[in-house]
C-alpha positions in Angstrom: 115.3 8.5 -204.4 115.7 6.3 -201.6 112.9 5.8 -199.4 112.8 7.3 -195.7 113.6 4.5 -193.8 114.8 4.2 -190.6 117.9 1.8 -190.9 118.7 -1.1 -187.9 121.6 -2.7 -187.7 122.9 -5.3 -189.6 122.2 -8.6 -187.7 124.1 -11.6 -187.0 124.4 -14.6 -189.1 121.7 -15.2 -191.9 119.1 -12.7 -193.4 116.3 -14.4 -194.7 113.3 -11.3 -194.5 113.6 -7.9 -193.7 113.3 -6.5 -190.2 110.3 -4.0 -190.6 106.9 -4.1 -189.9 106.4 -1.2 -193.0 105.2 -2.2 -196.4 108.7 -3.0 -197.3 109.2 -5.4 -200.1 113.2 -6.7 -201.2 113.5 -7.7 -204.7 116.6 -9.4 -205.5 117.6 -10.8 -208.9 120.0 -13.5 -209.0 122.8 -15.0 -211.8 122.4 -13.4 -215.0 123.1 -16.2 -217.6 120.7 -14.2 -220.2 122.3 -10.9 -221.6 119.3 -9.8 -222.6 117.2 -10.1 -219.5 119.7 -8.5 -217.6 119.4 -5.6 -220.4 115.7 -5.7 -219.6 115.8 -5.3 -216.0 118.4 -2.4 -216.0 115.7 -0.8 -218.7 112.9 -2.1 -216.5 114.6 0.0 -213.0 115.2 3.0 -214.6 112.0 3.3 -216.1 109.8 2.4 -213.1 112.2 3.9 -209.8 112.1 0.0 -208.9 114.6 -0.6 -206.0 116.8 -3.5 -207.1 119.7 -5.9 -205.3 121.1 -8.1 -208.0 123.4 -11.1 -206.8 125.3 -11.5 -210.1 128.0 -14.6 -211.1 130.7 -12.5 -213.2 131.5 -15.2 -215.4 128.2 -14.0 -216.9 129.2 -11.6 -219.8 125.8 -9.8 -219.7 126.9 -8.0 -216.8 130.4 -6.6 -218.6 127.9 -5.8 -221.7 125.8 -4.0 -220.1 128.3 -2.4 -217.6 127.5 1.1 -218.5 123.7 0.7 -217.9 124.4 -0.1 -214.7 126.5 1.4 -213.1 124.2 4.9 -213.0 122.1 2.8 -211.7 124.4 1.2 -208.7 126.2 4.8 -208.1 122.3 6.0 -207.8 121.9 3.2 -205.3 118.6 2.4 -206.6 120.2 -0.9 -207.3 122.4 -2.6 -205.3 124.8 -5.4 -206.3 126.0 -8.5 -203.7 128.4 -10.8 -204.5 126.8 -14.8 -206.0 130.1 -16.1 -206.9 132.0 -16.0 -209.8 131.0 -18.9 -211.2 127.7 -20.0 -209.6 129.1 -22.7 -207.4 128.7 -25.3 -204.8 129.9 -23.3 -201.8 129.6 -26.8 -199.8 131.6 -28.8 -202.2 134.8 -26.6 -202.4 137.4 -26.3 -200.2 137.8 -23.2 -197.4 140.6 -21.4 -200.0 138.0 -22.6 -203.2 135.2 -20.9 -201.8 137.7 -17.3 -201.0 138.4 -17.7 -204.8 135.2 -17.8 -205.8 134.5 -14.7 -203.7 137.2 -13.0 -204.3 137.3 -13.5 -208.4 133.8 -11.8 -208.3 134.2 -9.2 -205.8 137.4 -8.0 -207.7 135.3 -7.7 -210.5 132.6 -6.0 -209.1 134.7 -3.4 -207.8 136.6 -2.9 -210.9 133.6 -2.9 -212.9 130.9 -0.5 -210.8 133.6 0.7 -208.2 131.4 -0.5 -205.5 131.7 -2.9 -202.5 129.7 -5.9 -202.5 130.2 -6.7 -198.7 128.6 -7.6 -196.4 126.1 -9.2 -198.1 126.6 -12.8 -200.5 124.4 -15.4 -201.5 125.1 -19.0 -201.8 124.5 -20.5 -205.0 121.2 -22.5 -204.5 121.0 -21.6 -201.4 123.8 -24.2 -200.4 125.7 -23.0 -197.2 127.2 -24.3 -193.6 129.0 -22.9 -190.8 132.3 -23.8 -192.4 131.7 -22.1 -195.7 130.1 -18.6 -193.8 133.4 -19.0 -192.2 135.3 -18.9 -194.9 133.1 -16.0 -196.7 133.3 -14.2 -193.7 137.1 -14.0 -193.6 137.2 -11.6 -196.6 134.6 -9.9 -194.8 131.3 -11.4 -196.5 129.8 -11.5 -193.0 125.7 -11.6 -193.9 124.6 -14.5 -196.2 121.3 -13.6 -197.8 118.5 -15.7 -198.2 114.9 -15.1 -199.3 111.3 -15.6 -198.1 109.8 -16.1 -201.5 110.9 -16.8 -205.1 109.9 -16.2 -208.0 111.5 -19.9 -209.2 112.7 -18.9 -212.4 116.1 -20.3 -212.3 114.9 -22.6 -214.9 112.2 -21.7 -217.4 108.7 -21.3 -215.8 105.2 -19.6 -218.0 104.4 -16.6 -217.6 101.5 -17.0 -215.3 103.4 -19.4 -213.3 105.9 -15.9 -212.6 103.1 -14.3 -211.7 100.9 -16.4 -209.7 104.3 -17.1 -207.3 104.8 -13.1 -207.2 101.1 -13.0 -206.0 102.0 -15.2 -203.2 105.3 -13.5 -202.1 105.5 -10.1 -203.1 104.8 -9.2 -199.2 105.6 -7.1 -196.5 109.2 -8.3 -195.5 109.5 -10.8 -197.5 113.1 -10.8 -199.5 111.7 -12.3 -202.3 114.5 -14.3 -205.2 114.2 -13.5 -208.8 117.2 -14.4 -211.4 117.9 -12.7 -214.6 118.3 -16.3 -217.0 114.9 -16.6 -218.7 112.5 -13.9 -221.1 109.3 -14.6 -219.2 109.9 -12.5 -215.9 110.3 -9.7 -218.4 106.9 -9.9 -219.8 105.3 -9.3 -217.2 107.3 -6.7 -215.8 104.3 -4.3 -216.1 101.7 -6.6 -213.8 104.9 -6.9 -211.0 105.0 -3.3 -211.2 101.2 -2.8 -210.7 101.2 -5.5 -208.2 103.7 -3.4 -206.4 101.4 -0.9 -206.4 98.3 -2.6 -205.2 99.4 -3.6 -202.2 101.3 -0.4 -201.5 104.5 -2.1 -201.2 107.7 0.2 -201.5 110.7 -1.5 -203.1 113.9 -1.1 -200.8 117.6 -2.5 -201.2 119.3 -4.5 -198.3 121.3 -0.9 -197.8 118.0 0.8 -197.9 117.2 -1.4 -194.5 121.0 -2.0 -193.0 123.1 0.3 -191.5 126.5 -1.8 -191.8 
């Protein structure tokens, strides 16, 4: 069930945090190289009520694999999926019509696959953007780049404890915090995540949760 939140409108530009002074805590997952992680998470959502927004690459085939675990999930809106590129790339080194093919190629497939719409929201591969390439996004409507206040750093391997000590140190009020879906640790220690959640009375939300678009 969604939480009651009074929604504000989408803002300008770049999202970094969430607008909220509530206990309000974005949790987005990011790539999805590792079938089985992705697999975990989807288990890990519907198993806890945590509110997820993943920013998947399509060229991953984890997320046509595990297609029909998902997409209760997305039609739910418990999680929410944005559009990371199709292939995971250098927004700042393509051209303006690269970077609509990119975006395009994956929002096609998103929509195919989970019959949802990805926009407004994106993210840049490593957090690589300019005015020119949010102009280009934003002519097929992906208006609201998304970046974080926190990460869990995980794009490569990292220890478990390392996961855990940065989630210690993020996992805030407002804070959009980046996780990706590449690497088995983060799912070990779903359990302490989940608790830490609950410590610190934090309520999981999705961008939609927060945005009225």
């Amino acid at each position: 069930m969604a939480p009651a939140v009074l929604k504000v409108p989408l803002p300008a530009g770049v999202i970094t945090s969430l607008p909220t002074s509530e206990q309000l805590l974005a949790w987005t997952v990011d790539d999805g190289s590792d079938s089985e992680v992705i697999r975990r998470y989807l288990d890990f959502a519907r198993t806890s009520g945590t509110r997820l927004t993943f920013f998947l690459n399509g060229s991953y085939p984890g997320w046509s694999e595990h297609a029909e675990l998902l997409a209760p999930l997305v039609a739910s809106g418990q999680v929410q999926l944005g559009n990371h590129t199709w292939s995971h790339a250098d927004l700042t080194a393509l051209s303006d019509a690269e970077i609509v093919a990119e975006l395009q190629r994956n929002h096609d497939f998103i929509v195919s696959t989970f019959g949802t719409d990805p926009r407004p929201y994106y993210r840049p591969p490593y957090g690589y953007r300019d005015e020119r390439t949010d102009a280009a996004a934003a002519s097929i409507g992906y208006t609201s780049p998304v970046m974080w206040y926190g990460s869990l750093a995980d794009s490569a391997l990292r220890t478990d404890r390392e996961i855990l000590d940065l989630a210690h140190q993020w996992f805030l009020p407002a804070h959009i915090v980046i996780g990706h879906a590449n690497f088995l640790p983060v799912t070990r220690v779903f359990p302490q995540l989940e608790q830490l959640i609950t410590d610190r009375g934090l309520t999981t939300v999705t961008l939609n949760d927060i945005f009225s678009t």
